[in-house]
SEBA-508193 format. One line per 5 residues: number of its first residue (from 1); for each residue x, y negated, z negated of N, C-alpha, C. Coordinates in pm, 1 decimal. Last residue first. Example, Ala and Ser with C-alpha at 12.3 -4.5 7.8 and 13.67 -1.06 7.14 Angstrom:
<atoms>
2	1285.0 225.0 -708.0 1367.0 106.0 -714.0 1290.0 -3.0 -787.0; 1319.0 569.0 -780.0 1230.0 450.0 -780.0 1320.0 330.0 -780.0 $
</atoms>
This chain:
<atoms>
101	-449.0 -948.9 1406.5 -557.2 -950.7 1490.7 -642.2 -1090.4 1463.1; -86.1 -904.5 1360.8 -227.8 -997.1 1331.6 -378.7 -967.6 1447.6; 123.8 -713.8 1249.3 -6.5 -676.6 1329.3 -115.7 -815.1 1366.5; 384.7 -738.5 1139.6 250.4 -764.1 1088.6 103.7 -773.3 1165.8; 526.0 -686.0 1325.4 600.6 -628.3 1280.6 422.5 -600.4 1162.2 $
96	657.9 -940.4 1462.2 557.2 -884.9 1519.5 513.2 -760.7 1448.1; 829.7 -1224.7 1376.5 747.7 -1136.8 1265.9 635.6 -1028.6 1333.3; 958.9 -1452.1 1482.9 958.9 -1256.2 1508.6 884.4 -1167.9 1435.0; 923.4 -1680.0 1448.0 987.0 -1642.0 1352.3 989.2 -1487.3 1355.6; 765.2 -1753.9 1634.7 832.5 -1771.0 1651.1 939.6 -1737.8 1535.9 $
91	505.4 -1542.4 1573.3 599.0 -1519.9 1698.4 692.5 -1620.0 1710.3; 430.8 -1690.4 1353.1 461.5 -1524.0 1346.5 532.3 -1506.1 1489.7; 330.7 -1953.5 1450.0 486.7 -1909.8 1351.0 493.5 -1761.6 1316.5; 128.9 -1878.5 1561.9 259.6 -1984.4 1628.2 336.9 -1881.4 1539.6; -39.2 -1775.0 1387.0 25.3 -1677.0 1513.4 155.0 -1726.7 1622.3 $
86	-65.9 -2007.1 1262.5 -46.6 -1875.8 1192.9 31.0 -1776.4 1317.3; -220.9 -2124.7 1466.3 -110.2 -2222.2 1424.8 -8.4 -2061.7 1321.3; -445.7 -2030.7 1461.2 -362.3 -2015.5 1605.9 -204.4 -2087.7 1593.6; -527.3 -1795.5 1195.6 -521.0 -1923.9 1309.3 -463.3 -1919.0 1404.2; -628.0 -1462.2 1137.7 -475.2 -1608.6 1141.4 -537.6 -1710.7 1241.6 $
81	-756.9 -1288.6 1099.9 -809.4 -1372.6 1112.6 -714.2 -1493.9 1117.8; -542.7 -1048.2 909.5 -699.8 -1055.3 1028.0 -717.6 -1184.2 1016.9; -244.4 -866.2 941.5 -317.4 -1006.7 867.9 -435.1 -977.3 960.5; -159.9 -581.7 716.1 -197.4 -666.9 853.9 -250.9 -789.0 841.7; 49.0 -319.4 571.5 -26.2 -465.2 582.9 -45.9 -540.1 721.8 $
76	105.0 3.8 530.1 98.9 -117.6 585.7 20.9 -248.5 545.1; 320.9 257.4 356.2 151.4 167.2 378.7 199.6 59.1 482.5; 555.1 411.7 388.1 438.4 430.4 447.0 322.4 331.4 486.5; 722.4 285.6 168.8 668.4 397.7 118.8 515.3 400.7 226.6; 858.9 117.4 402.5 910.4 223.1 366.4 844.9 342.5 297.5 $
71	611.7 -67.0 394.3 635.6 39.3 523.5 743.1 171.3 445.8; 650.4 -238.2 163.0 550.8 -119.1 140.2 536.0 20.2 283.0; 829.2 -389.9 246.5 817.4 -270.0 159.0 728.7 -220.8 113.8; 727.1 -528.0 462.1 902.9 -449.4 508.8 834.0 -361.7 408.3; 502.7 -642.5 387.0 468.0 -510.5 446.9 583.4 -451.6 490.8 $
66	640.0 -810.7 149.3 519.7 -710.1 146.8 513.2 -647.6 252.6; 790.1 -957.3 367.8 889.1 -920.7 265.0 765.8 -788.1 175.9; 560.8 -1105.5 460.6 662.4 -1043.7 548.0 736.6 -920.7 459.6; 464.0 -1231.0 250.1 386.6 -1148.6 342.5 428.3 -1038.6 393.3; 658.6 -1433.6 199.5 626.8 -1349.8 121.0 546.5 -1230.0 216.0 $
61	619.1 -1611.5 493.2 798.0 -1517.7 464.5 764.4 -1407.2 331.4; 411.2 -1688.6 463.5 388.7 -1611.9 557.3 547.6 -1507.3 541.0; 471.0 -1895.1 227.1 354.9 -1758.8 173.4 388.0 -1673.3 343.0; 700.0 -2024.7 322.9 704.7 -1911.9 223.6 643.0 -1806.6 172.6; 552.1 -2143.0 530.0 664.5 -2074.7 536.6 646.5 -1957.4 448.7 $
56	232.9 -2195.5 441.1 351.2 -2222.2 479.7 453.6 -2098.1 517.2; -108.0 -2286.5 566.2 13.8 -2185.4 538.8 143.8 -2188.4 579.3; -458.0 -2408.8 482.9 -315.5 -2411.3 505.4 -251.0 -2267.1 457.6; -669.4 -2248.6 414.2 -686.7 -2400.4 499.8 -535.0 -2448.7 567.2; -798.0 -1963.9 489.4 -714.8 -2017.7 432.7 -693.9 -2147.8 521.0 $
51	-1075.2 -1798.4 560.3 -1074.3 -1910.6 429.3 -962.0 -1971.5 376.0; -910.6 -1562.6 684.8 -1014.4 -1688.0 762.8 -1051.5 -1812.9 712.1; -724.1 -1440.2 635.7 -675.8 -1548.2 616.7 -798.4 -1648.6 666.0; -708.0 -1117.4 449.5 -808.1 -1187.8 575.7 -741.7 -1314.0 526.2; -511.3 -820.1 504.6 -543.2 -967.0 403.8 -596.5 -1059.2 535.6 $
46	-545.3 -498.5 434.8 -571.4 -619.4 521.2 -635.1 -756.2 425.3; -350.8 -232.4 376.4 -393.0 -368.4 312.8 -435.4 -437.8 447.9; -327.2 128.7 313.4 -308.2 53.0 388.8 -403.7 -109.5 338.2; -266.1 236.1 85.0 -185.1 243.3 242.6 -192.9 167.0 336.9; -304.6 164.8 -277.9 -354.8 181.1 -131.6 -257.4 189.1 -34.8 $
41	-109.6 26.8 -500.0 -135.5 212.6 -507.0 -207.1 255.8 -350.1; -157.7 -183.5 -515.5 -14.6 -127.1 -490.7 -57.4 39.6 -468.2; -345.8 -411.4 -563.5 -393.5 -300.4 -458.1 -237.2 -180.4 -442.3; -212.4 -558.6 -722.4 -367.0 -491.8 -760.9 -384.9 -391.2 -693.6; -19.0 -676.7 -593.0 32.8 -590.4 -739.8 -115.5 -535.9 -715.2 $
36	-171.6 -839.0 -454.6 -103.4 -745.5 -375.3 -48.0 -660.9 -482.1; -292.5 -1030.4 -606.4 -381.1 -966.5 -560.7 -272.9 -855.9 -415.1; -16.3 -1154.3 -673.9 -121.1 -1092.6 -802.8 -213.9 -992.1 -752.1; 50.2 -1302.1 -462.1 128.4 -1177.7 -543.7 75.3 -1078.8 -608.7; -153.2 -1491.3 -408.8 -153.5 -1362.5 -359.8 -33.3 -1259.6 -372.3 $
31	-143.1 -1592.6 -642.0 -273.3 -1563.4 -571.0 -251.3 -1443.4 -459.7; 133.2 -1683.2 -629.9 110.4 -1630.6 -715.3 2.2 -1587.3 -653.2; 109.3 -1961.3 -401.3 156.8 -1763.8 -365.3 143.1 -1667.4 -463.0; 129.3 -2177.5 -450.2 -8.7 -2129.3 -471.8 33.6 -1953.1 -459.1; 358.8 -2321.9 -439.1 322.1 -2306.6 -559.2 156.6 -2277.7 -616.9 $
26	408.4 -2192.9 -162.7 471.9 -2222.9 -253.5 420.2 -2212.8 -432.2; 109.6 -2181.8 20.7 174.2 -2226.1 3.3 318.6 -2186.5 -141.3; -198.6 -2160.6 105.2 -146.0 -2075.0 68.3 -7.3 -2132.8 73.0; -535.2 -2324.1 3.8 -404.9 -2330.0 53.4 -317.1 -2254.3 34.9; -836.3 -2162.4 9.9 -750.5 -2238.3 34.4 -640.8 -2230.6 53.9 $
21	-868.6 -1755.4 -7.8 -976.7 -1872.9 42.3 -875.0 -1970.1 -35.5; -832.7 -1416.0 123.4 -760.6 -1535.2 30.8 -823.9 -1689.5 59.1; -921.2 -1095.8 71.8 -941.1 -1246.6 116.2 -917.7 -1365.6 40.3; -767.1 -805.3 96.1 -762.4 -925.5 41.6 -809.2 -1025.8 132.9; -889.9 -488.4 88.7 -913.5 -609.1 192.3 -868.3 -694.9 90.6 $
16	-771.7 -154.1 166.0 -786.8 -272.9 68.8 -836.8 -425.7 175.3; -809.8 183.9 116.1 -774.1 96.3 224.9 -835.6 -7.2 151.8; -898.5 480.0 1.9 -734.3 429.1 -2.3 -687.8 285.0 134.7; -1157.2 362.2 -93.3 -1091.1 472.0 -87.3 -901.5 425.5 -81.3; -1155.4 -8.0 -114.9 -1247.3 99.1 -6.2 -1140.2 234.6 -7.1 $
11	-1139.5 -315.0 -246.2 -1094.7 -176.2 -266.1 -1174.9 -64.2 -166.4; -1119.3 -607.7 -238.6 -1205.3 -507.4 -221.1 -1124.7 -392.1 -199.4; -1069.4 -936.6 -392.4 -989.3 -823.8 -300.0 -1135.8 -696.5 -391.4; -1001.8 -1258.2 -308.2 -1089.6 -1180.5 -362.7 -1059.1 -1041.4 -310.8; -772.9 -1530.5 -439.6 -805.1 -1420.6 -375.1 -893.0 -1281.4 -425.8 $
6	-747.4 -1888.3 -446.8 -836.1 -1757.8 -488.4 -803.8 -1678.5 -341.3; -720.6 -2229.2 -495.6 -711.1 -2099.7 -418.9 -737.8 -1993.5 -518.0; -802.4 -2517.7 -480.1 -886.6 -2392.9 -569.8 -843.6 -2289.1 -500.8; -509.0 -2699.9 -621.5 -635.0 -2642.1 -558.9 -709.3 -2504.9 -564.4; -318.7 -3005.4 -719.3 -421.5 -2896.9 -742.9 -498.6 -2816.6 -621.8 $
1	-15.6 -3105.6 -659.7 -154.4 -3111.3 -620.1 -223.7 -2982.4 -663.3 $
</atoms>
């Protein structure tokens, strides 16, 4: 299945915003690989999920696997705007670790 995902990312001194608008999934996660290589050099990342329609496993297990390593060299990642279905599966999969607001 096709769709129009996109991530739009803003740069602010050494602090980043990715906003990622449709499905985040498997064979959409490139979108946001791409737009996390972009910002590699910032400390800190917030990826807004408010424009995401869906999310699986794998894009929230990629996520995960982004802020284990980028903590080591310091930075962080946070999610803003998760659903309520998003915050299911971050607490049942332990992931407290990603801040969600």
């Amino acid at each position: 299945m096709l769709t129009d995902t996109r991530a739009e990312v803003l740069v602010f001194g050494d602090e980043a915003l990715i906003s990622v608008f449709g499905e985040l999934d498997l064979f959409t996660l490139g979108v946001l690989k791409d737009a996390l290589e972009e910002v590699r050099a910032v400390s800190r990342v917030i990826i807004d999920l408010q424009n995401v329609s869906f999310l699986d496993c794998s894009a929230l297990r990629h996520i995960e696997l982004a802020a284990r390593a980028r903590a080591v060299d310091g930075q962080s990642v946070r999610l803003d705007h998760a659903s309520g279905i998003v915050h299911r599966l971050i607490e049942l999969l332990k992931l407290d670790d990603l801040r969600v607001r």
